[in-house]
Residue frames relative to the residue before (quaternion, step in Angstrom):
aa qw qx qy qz dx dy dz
X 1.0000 0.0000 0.0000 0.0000 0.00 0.00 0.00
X 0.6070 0.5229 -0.2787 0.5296 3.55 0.88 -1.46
X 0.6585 0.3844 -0.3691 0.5315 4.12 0.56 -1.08
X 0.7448 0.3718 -0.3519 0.4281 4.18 -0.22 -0.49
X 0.3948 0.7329 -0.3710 0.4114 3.55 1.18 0.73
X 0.8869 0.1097 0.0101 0.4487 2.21 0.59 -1.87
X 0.2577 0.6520 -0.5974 0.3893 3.41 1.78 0.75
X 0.7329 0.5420 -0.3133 0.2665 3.43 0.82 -1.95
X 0.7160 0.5357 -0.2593 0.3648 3.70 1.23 -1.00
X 0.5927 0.5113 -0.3913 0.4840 3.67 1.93 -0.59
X 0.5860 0.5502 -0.4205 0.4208 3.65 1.35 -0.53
X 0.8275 0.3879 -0.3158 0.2553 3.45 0.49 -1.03
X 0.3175 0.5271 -0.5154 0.5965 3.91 2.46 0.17
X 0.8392 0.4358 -0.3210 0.0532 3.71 -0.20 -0.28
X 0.2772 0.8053 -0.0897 0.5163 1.92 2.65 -0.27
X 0.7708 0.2390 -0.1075 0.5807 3.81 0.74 -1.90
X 0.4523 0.5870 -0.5541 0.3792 3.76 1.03 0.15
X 0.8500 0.3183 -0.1324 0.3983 3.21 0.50 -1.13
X 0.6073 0.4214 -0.5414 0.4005 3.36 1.14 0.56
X 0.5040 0.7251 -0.2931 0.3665 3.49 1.39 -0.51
X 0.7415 0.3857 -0.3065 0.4555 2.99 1.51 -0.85
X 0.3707 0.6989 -0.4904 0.3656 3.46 1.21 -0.39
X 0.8684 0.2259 -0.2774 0.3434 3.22 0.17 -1.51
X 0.5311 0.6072 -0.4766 0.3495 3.79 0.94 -0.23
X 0.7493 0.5454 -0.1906 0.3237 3.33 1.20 -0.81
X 0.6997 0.2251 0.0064 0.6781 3.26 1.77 -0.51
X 0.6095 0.4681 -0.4575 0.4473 3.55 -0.49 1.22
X 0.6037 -0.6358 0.4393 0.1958 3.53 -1.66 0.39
X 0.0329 -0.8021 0.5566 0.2136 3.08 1.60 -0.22
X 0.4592 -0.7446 0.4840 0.0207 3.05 -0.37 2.21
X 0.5168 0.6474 -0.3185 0.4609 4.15 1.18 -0.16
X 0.8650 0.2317 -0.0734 0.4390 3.03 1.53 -1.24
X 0.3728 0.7465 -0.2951 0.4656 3.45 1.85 0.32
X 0.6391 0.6182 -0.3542 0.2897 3.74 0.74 0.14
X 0.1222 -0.8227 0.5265 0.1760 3.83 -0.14 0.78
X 0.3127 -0.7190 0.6179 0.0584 3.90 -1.36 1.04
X 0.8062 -0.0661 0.1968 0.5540 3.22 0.16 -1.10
X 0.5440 -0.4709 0.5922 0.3628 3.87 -1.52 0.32
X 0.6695 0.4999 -0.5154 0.1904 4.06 -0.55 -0.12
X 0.7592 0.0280 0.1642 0.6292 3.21 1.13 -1.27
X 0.6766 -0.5724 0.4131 0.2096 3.23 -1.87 1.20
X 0.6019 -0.6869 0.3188 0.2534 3.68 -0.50 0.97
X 0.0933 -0.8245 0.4439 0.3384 4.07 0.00 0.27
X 0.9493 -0.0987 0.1540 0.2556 3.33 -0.92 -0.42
X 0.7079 0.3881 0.1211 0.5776 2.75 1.20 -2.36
X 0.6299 0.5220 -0.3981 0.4151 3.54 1.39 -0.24
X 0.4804 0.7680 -0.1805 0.3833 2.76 1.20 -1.21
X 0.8249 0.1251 -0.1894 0.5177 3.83 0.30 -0.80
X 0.3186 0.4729 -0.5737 0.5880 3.74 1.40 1.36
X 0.7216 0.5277 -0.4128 0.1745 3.54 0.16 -1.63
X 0.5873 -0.5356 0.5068 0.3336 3.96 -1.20 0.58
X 0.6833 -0.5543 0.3045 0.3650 3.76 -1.21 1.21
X 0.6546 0.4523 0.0417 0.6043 3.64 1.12 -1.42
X 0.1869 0.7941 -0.5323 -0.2264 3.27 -0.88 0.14
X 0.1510 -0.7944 0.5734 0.1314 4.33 -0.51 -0.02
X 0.0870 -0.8778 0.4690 0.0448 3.64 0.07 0.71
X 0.7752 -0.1952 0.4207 0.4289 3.67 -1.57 -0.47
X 0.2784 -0.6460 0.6138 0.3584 3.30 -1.24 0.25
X 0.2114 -0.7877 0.5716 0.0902 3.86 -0.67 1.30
X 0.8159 -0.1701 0.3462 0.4307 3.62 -1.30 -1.28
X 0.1930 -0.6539 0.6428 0.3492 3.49 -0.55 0.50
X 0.8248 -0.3680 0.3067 0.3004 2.91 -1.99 1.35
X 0.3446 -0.6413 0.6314 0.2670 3.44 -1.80 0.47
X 0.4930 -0.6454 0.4706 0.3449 3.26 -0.89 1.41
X 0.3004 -0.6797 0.6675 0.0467 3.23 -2.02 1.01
X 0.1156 0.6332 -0.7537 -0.1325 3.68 -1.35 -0.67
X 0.2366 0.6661 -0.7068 -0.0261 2.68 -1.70 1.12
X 0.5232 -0.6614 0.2249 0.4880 4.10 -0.32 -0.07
X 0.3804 -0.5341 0.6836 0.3205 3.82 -1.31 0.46
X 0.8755 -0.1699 0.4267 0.1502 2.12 -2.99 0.40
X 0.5893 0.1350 -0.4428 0.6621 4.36 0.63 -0.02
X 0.7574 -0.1653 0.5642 0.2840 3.71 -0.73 -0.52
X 0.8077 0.3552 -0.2593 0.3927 4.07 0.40 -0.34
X 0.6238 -0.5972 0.4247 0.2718 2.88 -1.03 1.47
X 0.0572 -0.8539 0.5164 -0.0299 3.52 -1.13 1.35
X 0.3266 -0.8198 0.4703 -0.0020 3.32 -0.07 1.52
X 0.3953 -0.7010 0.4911 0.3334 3.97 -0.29 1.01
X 0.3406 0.7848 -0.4473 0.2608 3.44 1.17 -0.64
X 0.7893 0.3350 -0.1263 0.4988 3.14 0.67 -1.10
X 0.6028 0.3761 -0.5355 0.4565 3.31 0.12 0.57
X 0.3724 0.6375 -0.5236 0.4251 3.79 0.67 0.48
X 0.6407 0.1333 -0.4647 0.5965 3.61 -0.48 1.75
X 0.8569 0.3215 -0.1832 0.3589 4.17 0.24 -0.33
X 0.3632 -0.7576 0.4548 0.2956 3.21 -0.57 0.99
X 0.4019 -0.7229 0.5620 -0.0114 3.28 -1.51 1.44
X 0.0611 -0.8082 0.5796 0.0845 3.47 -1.14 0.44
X 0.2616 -0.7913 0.5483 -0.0687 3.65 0.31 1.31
X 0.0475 0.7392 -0.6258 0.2443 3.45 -1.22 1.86
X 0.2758 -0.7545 0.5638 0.1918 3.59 -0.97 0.72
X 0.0755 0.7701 -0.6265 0.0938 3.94 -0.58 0.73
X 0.1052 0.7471 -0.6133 -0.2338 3.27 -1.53 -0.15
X 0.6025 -0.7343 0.1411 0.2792 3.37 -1.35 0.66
X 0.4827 0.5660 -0.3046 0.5949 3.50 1.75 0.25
X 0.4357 0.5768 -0.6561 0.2167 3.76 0.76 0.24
X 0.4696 -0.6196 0.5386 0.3248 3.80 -1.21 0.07
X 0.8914 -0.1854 -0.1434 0.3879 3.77 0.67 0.68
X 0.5651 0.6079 -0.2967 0.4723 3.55 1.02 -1.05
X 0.7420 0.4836 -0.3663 0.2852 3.77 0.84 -0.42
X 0.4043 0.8080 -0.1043 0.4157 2.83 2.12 -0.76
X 0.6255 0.4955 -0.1596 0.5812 3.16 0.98 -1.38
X 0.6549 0.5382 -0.3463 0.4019 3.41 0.61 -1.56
X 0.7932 0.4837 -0.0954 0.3573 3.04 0.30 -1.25
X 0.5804 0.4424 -0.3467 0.5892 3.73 1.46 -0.48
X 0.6767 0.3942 -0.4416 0.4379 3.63 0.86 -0.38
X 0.5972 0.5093 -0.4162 0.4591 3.81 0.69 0.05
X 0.6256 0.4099 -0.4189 0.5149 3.60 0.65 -0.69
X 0.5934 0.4861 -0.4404 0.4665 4.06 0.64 -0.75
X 0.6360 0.6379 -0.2055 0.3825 3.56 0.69 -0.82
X 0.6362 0.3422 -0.1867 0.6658 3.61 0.69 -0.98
X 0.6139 0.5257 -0.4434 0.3875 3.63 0.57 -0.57
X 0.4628 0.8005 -0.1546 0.3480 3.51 1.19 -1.46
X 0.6776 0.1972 0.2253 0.6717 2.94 0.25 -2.51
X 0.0298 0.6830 -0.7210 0.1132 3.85 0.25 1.36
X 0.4100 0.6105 -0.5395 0.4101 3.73 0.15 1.07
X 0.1531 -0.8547 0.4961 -0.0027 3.37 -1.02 1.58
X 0.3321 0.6309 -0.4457 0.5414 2.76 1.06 1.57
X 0.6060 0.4208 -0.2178 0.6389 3.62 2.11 -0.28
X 0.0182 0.8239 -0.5567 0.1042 3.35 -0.80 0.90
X 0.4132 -0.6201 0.5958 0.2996 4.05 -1.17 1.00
X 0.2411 0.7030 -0.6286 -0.2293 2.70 -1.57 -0.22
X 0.3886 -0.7277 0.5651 -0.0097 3.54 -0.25 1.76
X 0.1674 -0.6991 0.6940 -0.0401 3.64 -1.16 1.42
X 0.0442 0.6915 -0.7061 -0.1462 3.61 -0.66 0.47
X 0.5228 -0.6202 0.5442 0.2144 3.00 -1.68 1.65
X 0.6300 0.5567 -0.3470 0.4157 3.92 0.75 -0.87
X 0.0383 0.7784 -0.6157 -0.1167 4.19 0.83 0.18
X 0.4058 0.7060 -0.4786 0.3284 3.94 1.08 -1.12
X 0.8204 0.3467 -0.1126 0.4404 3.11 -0.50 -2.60
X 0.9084 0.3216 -0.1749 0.2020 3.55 0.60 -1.33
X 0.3196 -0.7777 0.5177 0.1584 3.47 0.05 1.13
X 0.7604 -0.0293 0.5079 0.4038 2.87 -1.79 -1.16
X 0.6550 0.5709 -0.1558 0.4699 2.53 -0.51 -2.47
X 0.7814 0.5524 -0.1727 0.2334 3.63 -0.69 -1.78
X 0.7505 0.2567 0.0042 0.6089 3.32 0.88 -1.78
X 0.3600 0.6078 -0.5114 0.4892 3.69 1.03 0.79
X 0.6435 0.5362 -0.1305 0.5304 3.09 0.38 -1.70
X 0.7930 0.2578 -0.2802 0.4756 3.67 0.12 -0.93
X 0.3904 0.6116 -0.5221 0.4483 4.03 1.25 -0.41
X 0.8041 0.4374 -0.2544 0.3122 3.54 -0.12 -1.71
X 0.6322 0.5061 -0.4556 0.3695 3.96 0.96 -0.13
X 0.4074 0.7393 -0.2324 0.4832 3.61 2.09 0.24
X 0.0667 0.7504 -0.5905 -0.2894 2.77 1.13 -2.05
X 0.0335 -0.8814 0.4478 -0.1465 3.31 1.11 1.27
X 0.1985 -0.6455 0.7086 0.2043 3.93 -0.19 0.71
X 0.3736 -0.7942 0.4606 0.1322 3.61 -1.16 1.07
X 0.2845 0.8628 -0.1233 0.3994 3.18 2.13 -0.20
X 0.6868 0.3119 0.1242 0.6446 2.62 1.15 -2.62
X 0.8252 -0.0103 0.0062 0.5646 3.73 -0.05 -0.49
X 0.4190 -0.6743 0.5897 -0.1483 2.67 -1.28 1.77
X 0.0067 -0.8116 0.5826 0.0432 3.98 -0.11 1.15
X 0.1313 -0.8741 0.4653 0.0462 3.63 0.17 0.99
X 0.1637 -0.7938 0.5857 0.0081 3.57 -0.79 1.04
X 0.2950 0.7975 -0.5025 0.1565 3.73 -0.56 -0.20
X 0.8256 -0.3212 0.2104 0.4135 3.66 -1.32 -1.01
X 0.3878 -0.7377 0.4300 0.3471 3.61 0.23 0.55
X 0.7739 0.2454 -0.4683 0.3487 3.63 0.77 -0.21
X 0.4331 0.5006 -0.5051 0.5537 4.08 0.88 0.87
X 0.5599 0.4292 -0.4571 0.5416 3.99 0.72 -0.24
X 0.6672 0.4778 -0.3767 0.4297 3.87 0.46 -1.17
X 0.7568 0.5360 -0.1672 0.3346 3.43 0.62 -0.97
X 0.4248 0.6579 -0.2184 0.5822 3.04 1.82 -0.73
X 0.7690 0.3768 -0.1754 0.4857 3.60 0.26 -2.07
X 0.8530 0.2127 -0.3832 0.2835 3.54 0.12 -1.03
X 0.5041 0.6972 -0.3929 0.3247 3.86 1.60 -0.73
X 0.7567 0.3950 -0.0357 0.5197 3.18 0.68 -2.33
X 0.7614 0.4321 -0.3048 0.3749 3.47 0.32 -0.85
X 0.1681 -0.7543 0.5380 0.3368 3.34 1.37 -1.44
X 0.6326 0.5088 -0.3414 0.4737 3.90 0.94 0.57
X 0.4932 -0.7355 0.3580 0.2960 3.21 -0.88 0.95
X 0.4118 -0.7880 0.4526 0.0687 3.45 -1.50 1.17
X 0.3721 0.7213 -0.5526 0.1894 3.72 0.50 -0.40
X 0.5592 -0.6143 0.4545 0.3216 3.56 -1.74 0.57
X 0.8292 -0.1563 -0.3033 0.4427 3.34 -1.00 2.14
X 0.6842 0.3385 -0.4632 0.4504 3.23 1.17 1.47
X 0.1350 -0.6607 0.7363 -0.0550 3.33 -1.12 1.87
X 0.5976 -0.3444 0.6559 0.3068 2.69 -2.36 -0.03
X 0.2438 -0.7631 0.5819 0.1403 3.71 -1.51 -0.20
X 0.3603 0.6679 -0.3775 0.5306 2.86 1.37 1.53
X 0.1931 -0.8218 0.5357 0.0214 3.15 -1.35 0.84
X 0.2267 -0.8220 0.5040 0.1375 3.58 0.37 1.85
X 0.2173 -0.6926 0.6768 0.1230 3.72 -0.77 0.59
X 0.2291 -0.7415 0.6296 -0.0361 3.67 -1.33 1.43
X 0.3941 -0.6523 0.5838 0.2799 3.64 -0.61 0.75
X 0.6961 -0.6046 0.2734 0.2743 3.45 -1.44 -0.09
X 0.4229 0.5619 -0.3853 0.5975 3.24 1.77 0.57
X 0.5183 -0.6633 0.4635 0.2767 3.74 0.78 -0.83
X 0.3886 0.6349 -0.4854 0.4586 2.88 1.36 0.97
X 0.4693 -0.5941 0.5424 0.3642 3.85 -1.37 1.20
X 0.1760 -0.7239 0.6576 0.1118 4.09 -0.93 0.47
X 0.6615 -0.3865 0.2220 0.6031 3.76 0.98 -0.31
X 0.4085 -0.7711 0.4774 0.1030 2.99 -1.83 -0.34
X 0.0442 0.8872 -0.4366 -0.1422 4.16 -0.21 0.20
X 0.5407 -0.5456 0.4822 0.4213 3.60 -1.10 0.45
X 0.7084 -0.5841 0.3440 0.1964 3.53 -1.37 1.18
X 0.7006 0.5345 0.0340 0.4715 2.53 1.04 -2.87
X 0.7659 0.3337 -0.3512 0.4227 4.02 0.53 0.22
X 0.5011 -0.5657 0.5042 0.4181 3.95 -0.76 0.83
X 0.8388 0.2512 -0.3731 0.3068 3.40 -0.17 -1.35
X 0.3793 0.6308 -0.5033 0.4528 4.10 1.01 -0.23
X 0.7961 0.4262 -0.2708 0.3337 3.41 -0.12 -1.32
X 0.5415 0.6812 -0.3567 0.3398 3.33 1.26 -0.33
X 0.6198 0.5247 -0.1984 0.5487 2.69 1.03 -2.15
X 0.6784 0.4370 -0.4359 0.3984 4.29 0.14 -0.49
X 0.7127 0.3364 -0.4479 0.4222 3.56 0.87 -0.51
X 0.2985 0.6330 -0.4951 0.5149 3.79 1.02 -0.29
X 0.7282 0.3152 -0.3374 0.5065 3.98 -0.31 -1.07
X 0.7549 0.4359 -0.3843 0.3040 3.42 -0.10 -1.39
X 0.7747 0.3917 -0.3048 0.3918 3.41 0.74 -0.86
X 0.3660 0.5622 -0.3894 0.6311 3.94 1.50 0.02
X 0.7040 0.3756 -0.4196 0.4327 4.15 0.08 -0.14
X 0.7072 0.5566 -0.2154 0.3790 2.69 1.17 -1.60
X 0.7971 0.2961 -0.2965 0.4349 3.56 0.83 -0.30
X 0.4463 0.6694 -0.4171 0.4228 3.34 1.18 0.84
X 0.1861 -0.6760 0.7054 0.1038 4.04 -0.71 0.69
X 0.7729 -0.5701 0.2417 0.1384 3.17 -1.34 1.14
X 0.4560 0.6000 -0.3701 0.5432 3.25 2.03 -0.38
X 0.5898 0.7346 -0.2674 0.2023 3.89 0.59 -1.30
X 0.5624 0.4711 -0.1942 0.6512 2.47 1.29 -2.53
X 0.8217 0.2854 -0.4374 0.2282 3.37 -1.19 -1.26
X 0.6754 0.4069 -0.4059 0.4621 3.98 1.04 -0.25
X 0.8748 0.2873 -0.2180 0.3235 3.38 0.20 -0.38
X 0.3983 -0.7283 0.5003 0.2463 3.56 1.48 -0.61
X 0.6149 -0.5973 0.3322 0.3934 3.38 -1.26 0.33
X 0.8936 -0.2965 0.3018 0.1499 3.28 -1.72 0.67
């Protein structure tokens, strides 16, 4: 009796170890997921001031990166200069929240079936996720590679990327669950949480407001 105790009590510590770690390992930690301004990554304490949504100043277009996609080839932001972009941190071993993230982008790009709109998906895990890795994890999308861009590479140019360009926090198997939308110069325009219907709206609402803007608009009128 006394021994099936304490089987039952070592099962149920191994049990909350490993859900505890799920979530520490995988999630936006929703405290730290808010965007203010274009200079610098948000801390903590701003965060639970910062507004649900955010839409922002027109700032700098982005500093150009390169890291490698989902075939193997080196992928230079360069080229996303004429199309508006929407930039997210995932990785491919999270145990659910990335999933979601990521089914609400593939619904999305479906949506906005306009190739002039393009993902581009960081995976915080560069280690586990290769190429090779984030192929495999493209195709449960049916990801057109064209349109969304799973990028793999050095983790400190991913950090830098997520927390500079993206404004969302980067650390290995912690992201935000946001999706910062860039205009076609490469300026950030704002940002929404993935994981909520009425959020995701409001992001296609933006994406498709950039998207019908020409470069005279933005610089006269600014975001929305």
């Amino acid at each position: 009796m006394i021994t099936n105790k304490i089987r039952s009590k070592k099962r149920l510590s191994a049990f909350l170890v490993l859900l505890a770690t799920c979530f520490i390992g995988c999630g936006d930690s929703s405290d730290f997921e808010k965007v203010q301004t274009r200079s610098k990554p948000v801390s903590l304490n701003e965060s639970q001031s910062a507004p649900d949504a955010t839409q922002i100043s027109l700032g700098e277009p982005a500093a150009r990166f390169e890291l490698t996609d989902q075939e193997g080839n080196q992928f230079d932001s360069v080229n996303l200069k004429g199309k508006v972009w929407m930039g997210s941190v995932f990785f491919a071993n999270c145990p659910g929240p990335c999933f979601r993230e990521n089914q609400a982008i593939a619904d999305i790009l479906r949506e906005i079936d306009d190739p002039n709109f393009v993902a581009v998906s960081l995976t915080c895990d560069p280690e586990n996720d290769t190429p090779a890795a984030l192929e495999h994890y493209a195709d449960r999308f049916e990801a057109d590679p064209q349109r969304w861009k799973f990028l793999t590479g050095d983790m400190d140019v991913i950090k830098r990327v997520g927390t500079k360009t993206f404004l969302l926090p980067v650390e290995i198997g912690v992201h935000s669950e946001r999706g910062a939308v860039f205009d076609r110069e490469g300026r950030l325009r704002g940002s929404y949480h993935l994981l909520q219907e009425d959020r995701v709206e409001r992001l296609k609402k933006l994406i498709r407001d950039v998207l019908a803007e020409d470069d005279t608009t933005a610089k006269a009128e600014g975001p929305n």
